[in-house]
C-alpha positions as YAML, in Angstrom:
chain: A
units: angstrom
residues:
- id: 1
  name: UNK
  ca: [8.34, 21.12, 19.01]
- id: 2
  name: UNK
  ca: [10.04, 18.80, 16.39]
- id: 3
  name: UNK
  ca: [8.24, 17.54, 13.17]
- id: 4
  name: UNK
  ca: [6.97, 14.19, 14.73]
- id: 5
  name: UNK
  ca: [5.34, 15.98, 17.56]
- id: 6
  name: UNK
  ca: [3.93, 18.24, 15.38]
- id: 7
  name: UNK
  ca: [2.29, 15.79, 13.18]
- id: 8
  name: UNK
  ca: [1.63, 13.70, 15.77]
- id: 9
  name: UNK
  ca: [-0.76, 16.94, 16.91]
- id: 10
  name: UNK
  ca: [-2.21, 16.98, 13.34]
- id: 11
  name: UNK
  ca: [-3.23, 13.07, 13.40]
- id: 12
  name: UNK
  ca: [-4.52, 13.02, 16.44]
- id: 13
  name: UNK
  ca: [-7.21, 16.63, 15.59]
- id: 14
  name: UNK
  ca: [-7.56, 14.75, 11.97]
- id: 15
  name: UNK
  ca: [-8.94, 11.08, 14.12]
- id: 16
  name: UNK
  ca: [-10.74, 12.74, 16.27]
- id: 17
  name: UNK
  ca: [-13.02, 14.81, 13.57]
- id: 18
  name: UNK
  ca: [-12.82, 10.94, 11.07]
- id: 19
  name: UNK
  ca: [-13.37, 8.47, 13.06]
- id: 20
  name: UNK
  ca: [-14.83, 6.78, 9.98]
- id: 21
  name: UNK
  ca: [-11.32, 6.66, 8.62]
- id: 22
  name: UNK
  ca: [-9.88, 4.60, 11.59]
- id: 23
  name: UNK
  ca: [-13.33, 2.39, 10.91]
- id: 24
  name: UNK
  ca: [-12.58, 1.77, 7.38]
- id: 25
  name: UNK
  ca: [-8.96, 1.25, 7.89]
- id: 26
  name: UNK
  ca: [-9.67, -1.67, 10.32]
- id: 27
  name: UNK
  ca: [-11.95, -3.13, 8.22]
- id: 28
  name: UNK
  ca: [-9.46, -3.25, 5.23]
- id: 29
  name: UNK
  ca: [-6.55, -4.65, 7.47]
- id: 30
  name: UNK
  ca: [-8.89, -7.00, 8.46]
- id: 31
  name: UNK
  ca: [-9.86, -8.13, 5.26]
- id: 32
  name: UNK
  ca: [-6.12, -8.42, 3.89]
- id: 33
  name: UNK
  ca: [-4.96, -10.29, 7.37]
- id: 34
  name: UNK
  ca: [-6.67, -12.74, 6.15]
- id: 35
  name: UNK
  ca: [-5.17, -13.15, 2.77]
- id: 36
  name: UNK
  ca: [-1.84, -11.89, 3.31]
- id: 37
  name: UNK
  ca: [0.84, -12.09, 5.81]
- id: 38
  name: UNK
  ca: [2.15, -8.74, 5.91]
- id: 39
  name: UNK
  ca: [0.90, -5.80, 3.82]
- id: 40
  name: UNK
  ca: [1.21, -1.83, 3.20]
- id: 41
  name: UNK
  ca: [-0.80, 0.85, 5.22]
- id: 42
  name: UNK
  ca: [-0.40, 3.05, 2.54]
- id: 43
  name: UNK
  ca: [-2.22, 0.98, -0.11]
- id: 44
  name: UNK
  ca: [-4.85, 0.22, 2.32]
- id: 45
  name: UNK
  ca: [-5.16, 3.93, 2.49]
- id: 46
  name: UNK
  ca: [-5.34, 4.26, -1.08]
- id: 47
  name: UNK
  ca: [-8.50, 1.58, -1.32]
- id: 48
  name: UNK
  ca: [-9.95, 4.36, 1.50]
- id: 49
  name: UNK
  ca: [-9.29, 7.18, -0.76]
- id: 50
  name: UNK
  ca: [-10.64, 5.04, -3.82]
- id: 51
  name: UNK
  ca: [-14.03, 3.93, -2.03]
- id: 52
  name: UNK
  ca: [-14.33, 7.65, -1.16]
- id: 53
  name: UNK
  ca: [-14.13, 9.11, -4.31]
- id: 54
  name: UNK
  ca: [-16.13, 6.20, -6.04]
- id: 55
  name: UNK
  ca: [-18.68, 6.96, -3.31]
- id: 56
  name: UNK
  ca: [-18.80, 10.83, -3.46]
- id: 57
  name: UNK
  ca: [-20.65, 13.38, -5.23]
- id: 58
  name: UNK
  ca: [-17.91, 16.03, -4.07]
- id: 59
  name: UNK
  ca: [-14.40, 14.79, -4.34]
- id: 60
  name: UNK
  ca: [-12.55, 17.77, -3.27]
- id: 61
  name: UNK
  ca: [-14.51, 17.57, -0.25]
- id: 62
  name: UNK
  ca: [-12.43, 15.09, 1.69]
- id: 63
  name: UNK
  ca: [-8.53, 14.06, 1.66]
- id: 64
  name: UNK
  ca: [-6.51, 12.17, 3.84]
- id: 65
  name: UNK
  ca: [-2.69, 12.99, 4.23]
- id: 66
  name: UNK
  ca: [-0.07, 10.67, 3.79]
- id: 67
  name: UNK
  ca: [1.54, 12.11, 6.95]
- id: 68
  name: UNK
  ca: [-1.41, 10.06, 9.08]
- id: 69
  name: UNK
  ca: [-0.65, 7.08, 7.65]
- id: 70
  name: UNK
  ca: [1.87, 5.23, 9.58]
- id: 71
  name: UNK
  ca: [0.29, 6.86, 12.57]
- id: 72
  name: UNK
  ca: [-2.78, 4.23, 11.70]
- id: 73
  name: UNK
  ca: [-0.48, 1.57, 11.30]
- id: 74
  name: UNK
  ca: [0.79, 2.20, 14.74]
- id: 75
  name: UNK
  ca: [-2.42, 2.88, 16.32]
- id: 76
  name: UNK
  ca: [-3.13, -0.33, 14.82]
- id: 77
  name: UNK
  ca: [-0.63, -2.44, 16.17]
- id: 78
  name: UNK
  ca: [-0.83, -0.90, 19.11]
- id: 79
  name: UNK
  ca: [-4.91, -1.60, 19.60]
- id: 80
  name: UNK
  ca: [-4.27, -5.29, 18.01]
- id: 81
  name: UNK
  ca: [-0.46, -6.41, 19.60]
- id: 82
  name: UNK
  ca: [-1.33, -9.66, 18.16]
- id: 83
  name: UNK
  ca: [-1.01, -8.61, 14.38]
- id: 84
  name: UNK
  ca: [2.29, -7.03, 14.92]
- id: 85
  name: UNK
  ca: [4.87, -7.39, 11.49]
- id: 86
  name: UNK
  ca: [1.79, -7.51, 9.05]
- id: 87
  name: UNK
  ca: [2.95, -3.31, 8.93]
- id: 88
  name: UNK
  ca: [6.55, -3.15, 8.35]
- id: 89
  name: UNK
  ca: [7.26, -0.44, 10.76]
- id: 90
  name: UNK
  ca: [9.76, 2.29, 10.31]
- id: 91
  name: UNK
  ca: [12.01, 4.49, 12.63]
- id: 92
  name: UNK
  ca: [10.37, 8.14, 12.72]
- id: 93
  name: UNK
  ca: [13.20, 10.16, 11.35]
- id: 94
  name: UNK
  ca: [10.77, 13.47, 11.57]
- id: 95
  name: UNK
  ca: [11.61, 13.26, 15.34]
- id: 96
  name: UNK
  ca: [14.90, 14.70, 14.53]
- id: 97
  name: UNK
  ca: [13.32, 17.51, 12.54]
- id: 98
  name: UNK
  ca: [12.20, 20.76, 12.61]
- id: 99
  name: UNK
  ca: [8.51, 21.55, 12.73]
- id: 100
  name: UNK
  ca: [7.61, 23.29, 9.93]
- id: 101
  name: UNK
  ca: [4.68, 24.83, 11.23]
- id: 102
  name: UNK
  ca: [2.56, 24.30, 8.08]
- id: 103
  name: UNK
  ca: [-0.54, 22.87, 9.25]
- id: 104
  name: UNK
  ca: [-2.96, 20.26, 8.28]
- id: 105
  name: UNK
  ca: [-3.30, 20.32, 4.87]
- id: 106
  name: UNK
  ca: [-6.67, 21.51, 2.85]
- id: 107
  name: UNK
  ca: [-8.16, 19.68, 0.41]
- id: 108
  name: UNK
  ca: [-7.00, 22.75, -1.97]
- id: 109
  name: UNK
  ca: [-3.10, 21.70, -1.27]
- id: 110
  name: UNK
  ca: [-4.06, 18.24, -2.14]
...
């Protein structure tokens, strides 16, 4: 197994138990299709993380990993073809990697 597989693995477990998360992130994109051509995943993750903590009594509770991030872009662009380029999409250089067999991270390595 190479890196990208292996976070691949770790996105999809991470989805699967927050689908919120995909929720929120497609309202966001939404909301900044509409006032900006093209834009950054990871700063519409950071709004997520914001809200969350704003929101929270607890907030060591939840984290989201940077790793999942351009997997939401993709996921993205993949579920809505017609908004491709508003995510500048890189090459996946983990593919050529090594899994490192680390795991998903807690909110303690956070």
């Amino acid at each position: 197994m190479n890196r990208l597989e292996e976070m691949q693995k770790q996105f999809e477990a991470f989805h699967k138990n927050n689908p919120h998360i995909w929720e929120e992130f497609v309202k966001h994109t939404f909301q900044m299709i509409a006032k900006e051509p093209k834009y950054s995943a990871k700063a519409i993750f950071e709004v997520i993380r914001w809200s969350k903590i704003i929101t929270s009594d607890n907030t060591t509770d939840f984290k989201i990993s940077n790793n999942h991030v351009p997997f939401y872009a993709r996921a993205f662009i993949e579920t809505y073809p017609e908004h491709e380029g508003f995510f500048q999409i890189k090459k996946q250089t983990s593919v050529y990697k090594v899994a490192n067999n680390w795991g998903e991270p807690t909110p303690e390595d956070l």
